[in-house]
FIKE-467945 format. One line per field, with one value per residue: residue number from 0; residue in one letter; x, y, z of N, C-alpha, C in turn. Coordinates in pm, 1 decimal, padded with zeros to 6 digits. Example, Ala and Ser with C-alpha at 12.3 -4.5 7.8 and 13.67 -1.06 7.14 Angstrom:
pos	c(0 1)
code	c(a s)
n.X	c(01319.0 01285.0)
n.Y	c(-00569.0 -00225.0)
n.Z	c(00780.0 00708.0)
ca.X	c(01230.0 01367.0)
ca.Y	c(-00450.0 -00106.0)
ca.Z	c(00780.0 00714.0)
c.X	c(01320.0 01290.0)
c.Y	c(-00330.0 00003.0)
c.Z	c(00780.0 00787.0)
//
This chain:
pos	c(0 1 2 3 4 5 6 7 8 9 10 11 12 13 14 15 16 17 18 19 20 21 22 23 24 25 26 27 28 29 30 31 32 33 34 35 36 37 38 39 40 41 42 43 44 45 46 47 48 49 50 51 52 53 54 55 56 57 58 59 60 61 62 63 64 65 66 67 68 69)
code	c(x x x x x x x x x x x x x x x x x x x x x x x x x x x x x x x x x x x x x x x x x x x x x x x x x x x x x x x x x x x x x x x x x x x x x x)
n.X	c(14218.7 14544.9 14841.2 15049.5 15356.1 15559.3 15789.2 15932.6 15994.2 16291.0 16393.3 16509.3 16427.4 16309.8 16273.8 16467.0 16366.1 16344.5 16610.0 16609.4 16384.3 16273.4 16276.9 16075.8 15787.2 15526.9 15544.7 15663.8 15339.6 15223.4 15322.8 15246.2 14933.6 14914.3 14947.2 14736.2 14518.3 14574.1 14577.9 14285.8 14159.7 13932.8 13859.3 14107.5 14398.2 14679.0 15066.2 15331.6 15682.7 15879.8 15982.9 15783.6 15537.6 15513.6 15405.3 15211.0 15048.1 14996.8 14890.5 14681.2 14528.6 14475.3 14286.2 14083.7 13860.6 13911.3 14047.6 14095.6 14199.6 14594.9)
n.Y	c(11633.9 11468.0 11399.3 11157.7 11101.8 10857.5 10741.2 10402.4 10271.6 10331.4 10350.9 10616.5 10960.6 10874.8 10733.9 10501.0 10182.0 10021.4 09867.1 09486.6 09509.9 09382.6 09465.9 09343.6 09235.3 09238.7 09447.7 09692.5 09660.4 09698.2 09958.3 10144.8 10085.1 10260.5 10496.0 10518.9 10497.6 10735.5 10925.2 10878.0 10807.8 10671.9 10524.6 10497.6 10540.0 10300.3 10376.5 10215.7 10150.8 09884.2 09737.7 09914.8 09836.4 09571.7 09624.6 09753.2 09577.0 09362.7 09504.1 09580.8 09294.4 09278.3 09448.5 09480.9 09601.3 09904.5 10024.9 10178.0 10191.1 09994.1)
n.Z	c(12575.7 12733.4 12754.2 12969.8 13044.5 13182.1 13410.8 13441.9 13820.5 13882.8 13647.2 13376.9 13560.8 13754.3 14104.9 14242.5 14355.8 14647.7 14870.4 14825.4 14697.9 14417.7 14070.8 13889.3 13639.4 13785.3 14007.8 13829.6 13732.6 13921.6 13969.0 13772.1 13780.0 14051.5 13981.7 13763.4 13975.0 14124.3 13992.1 13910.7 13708.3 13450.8 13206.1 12930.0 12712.1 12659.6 12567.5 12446.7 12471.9 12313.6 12664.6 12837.2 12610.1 12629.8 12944.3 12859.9 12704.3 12899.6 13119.0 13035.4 12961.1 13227.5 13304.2 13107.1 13061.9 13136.6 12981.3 12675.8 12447.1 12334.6)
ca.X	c(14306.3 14640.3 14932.7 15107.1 15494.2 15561.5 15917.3 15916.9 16116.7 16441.2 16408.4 16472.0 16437.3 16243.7 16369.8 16455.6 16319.0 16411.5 16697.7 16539.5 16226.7 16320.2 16246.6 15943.2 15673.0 15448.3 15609.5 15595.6 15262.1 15153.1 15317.9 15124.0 14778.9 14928.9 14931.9 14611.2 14394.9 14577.9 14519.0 14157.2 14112.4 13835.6 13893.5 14251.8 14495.6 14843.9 15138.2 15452.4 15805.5 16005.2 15901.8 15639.5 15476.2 15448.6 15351.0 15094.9 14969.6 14950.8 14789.0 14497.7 14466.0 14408.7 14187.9 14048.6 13764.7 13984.9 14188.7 14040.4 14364.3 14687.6)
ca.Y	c(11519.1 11487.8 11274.7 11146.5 11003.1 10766.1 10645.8 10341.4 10293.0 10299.3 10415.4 10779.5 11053.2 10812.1 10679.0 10330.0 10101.1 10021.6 09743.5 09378.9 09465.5 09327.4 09486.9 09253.8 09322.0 09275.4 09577.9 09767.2 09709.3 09779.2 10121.6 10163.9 10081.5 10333.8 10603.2 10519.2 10510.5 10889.5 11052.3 10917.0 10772.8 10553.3 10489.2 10560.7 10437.9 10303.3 10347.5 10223.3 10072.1 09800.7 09676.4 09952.3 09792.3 09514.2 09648.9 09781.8 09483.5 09274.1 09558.1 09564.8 09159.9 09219.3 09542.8 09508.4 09720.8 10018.4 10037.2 10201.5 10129.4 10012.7)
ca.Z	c(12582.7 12757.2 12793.0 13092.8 12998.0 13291.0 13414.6 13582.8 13925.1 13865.2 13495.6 13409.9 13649.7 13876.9 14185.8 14239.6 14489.6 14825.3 14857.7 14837.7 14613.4 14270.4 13930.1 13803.9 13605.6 13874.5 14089.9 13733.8 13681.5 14070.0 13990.2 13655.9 13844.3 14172.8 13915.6 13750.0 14073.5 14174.4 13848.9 13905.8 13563.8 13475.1 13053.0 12962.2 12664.8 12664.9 12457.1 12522.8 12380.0 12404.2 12806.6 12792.7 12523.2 12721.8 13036.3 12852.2 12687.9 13028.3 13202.7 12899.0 12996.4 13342.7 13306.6 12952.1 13078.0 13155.6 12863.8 12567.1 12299.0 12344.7)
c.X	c(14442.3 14716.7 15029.1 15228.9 15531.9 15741.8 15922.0 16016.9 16234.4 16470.5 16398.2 16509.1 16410.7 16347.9 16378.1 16364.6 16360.1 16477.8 16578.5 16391.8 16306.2 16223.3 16170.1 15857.2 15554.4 15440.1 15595.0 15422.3 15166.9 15211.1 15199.2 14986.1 14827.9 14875.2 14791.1 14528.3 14460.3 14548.4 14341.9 14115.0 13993.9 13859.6 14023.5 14301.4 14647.1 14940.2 15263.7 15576.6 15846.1 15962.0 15770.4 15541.0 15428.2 15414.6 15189.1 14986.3 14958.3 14864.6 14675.4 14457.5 14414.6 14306.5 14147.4 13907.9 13782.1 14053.9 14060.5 14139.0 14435.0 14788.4)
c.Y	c(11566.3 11381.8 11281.7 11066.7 10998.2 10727.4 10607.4 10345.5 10257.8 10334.4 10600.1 10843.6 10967.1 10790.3 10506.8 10271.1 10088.5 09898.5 09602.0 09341.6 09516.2 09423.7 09357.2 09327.9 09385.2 09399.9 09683.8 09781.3 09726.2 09923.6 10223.4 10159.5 10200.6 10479.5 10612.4 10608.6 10680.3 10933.7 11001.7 10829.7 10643.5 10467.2 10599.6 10436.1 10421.5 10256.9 10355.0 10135.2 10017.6 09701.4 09758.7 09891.5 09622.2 09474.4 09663.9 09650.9 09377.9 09396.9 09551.4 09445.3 09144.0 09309.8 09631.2 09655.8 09894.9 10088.4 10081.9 10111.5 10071.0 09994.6)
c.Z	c(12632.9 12772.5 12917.5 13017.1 13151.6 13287.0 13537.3 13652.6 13876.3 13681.9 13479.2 13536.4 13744.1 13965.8 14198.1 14412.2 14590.3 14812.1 14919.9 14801.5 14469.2 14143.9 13835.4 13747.2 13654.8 13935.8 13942.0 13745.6 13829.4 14026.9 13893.5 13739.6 13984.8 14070.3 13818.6 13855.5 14087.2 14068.3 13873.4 13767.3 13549.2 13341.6 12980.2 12802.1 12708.9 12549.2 12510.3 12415.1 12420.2 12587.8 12817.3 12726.0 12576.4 12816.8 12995.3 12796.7 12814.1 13112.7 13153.2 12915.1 13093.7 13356.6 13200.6 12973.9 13083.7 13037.7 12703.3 12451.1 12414.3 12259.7)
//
C-alpha cells in the first residue's frame, strides 16, 4: 500500500492554471481523474479535507465503481 498527497492547481506547490480557466470543481475533478488514469489505477480510495472531502465524495458519485472508501 501507498499514498499519493495531491495538490490541486493552484493549491500548494502546484501550479496554477492558465489565465481564463476558472477554479471549479469540474477542472478539480478533471485533474483528480488526469492523475488517476497516469498512475494507472483501477480500485483506489480517497481521503480528503475540507474541498478535498468533497472532491472526493463527487468523484465516488460519478465513479462508484472505482472508489473502494472514501
Amino acid at each position: 500500500m501507498y499514498f499519493v498527497a495531491v495538490d490541486l492547481p493552484g493549491h500548494g506547490f502546484s501550479s496554477h492554471l492558465p489565465p481564463g480557466i476558472s477554479y471549479t470543481y469540474v477542472e478539480y475533478l478533471l485533474a483528480i481523474r488526469r492523475i488517476i488514469k497516469y498512475l494507472k489505477w483501477e480500485r483506489f480510495s480517497l481521503v480528503g479535507h475540507s474541498l478535498g472531502a468533497g472532491l472526493s465524495a463527487l468523484y465516488s458519485g460519478i465513479y462508484p465503481k472505482e472508489v473502494n472508501k472514501n
